[in-house]
N, C-alpha and C positions, 0 to 999 in steps of 0.2 A: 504493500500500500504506500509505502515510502516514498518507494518510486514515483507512483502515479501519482502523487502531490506534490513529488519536486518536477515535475513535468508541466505538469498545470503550472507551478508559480515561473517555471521557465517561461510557458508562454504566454502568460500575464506580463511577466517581465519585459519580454520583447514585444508584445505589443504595445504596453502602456511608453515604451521608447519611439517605435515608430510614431504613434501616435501623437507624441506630445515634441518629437525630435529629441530626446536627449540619450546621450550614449547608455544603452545598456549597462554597460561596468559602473554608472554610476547609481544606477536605480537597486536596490536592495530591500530584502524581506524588509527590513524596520524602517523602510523610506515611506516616510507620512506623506501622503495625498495632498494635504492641504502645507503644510510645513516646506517638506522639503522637495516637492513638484510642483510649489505653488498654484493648485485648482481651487479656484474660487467652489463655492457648492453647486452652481449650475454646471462647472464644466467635471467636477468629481459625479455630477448623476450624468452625466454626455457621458462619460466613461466608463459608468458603469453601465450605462443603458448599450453603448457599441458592444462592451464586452458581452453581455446578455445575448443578444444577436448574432452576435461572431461564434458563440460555445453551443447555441442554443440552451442555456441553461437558464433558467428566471430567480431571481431570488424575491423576497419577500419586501415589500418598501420599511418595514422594521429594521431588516438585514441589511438594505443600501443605507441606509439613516446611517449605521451605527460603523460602516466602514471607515476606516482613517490610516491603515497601512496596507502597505501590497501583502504581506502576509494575512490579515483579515479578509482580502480579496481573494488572493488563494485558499483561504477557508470558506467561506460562504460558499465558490462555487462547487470546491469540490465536495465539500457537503450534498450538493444539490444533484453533483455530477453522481455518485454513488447513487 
């Protein structure tokens, strides 16, 4: 199960890079959404919503509320994903 979680946060990881342009190598599990990627909360739910889209996976608007790291990210969906 490890694995399929560090897989998912890989490609969280690289998307939320492509997406926002910043290098991969800098984006990390405990890199805060709003801190340290600078998303105001419309574009933290723009992201989560493309992500939602892109995995096919939904989460709950309690569960997008309460994100704030790419590691919560990687939890929610893979939550969802199982």
């Amino acid at each position: 199960m490890q694995k399929v979680q560090n897989l998912t946060q890989d490609k969280i990881i690289d998307f939320v890079s492509w997406q926002l342009n910043v290098p991969s190598s800098s984006i990390f599990p405990s890199s805060n959404l709003s801190g340290d990627l600078n998303l105001d909360p419309f574009d933290k739910m723009l992201l989560i919503a493309e992500l939602e889209s892109r995995l096919n996976v939904f989460l709950t608007p309690e569960e997008a509320a309460n994100i704030e790291t790419i590691q919560d990210v990687s939890y929610f969906f893979q939550k969802h994903a199982a």
